[in-house]
N, C-alpha and C positions, 0 to 999 in steps of 0.2 A: 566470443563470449562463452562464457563456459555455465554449469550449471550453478555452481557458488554462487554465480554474481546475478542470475536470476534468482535465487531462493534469498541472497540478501535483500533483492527488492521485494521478494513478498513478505519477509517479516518485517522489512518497514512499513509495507503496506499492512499486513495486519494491526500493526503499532500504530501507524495515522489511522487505521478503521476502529481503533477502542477507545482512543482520544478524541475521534471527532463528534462520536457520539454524542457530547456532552460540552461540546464548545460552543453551543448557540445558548445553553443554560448558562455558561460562565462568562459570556460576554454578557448577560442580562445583570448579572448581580455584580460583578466586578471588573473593570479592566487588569488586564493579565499584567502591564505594566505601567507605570505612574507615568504620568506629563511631564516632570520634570521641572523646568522650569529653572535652573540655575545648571552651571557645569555646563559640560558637554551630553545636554539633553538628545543630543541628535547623530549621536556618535551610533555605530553598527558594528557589535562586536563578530569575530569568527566563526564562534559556537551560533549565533543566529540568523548569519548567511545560509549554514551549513544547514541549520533548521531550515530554515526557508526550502532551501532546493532540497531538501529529503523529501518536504510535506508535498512540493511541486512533483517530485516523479513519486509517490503515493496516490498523487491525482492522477498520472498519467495509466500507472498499474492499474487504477480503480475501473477505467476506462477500457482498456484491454482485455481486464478480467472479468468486464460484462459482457463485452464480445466473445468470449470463447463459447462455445457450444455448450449445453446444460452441463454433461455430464462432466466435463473438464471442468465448469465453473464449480460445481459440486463439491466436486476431488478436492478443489483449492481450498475452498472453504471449509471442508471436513477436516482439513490440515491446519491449516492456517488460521481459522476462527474458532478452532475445536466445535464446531458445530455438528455436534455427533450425532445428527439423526441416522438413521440407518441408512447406509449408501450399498443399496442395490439396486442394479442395472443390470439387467439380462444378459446382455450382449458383452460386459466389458467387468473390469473389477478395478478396483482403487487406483492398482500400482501401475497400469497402461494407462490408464483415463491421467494422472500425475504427469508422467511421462510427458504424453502428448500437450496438458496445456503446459507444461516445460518448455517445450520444442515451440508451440503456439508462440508463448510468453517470450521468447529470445528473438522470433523473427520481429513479433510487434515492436520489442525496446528499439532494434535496430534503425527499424525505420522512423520510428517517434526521436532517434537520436538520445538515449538511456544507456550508452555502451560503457 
C-alpha cells in the first residue's frame, strides 16, 4: 500500500466528514430517495454500492484517525478538514507528525482489511 491510496482514503474521509454533518437534518425534512412503488423499486445500482462501501471505509478511517495520537490526529485534520488553528507542537512540526499518521494510517487499513 502505498501513500496515494492512503491519502485517497482520507479525502474520502474528509468528504464523508462534510456530508455527514448534515445527514441527520436531511433525513428529518426529506428522504434522500422516494419509495418507489412501481418498476423496479428495488433494484441497486453500481454508483450506490460504490457509495455505500466508500461511506463504510470513511467509517473505518473515522475510527483509526481517532486512535492516532493528538498530534498526528491534528496534522490530519489541519490538512484534510482545513482546520487551521495554529498547529504548534514543540517537539514536532506539520510534515513529520503527517508522515507518521501516514505510516500509522497504512498499518491500521491493513489490518481492518482497507488495502
Amino acid at each position: 500500500m502505498t501513500d496515494e491510496d492512503v491519502e485517497y482514503h482520507l479525502g474520502n474521509w474528509a468528504r464523508w466528514h462534510r456530508l455527514s454533518r448534515y445527514s441527520a437534518f436531511r433525513r428529518l425534512w426529506y428522504p434522500g430517495r422516494a419509495s418507489g412503488g412501481m418498476g423496479n423499486s428495488g433494484s441497486t445500482t453500481v454508483d450506490d454500492m460504490c457509495e455505500g462501501l466508500d461511506d463504510d471505509h470513511a467509517r473505518i478511517m473515522n475510527t483509526l484517525i481517532d486512535d492516532l495520537p493528538t498530534t498526528q490526529r491534528c496534522a490530519v485534520h489541519y490538512i484534510y478538514l482545513e482546520a487551521r488553528a495554529v498547529f504548534k507542537f514543540p517537539r514536532s512540526d506539520l510534515a513529520t507528525e503527517y508522515a507518521n499518521a501516514l505510516a500509522s494510517l497504512r498499518t491500521g487499513m491493513v489490518r481492518k482489511g482497507i488495502a
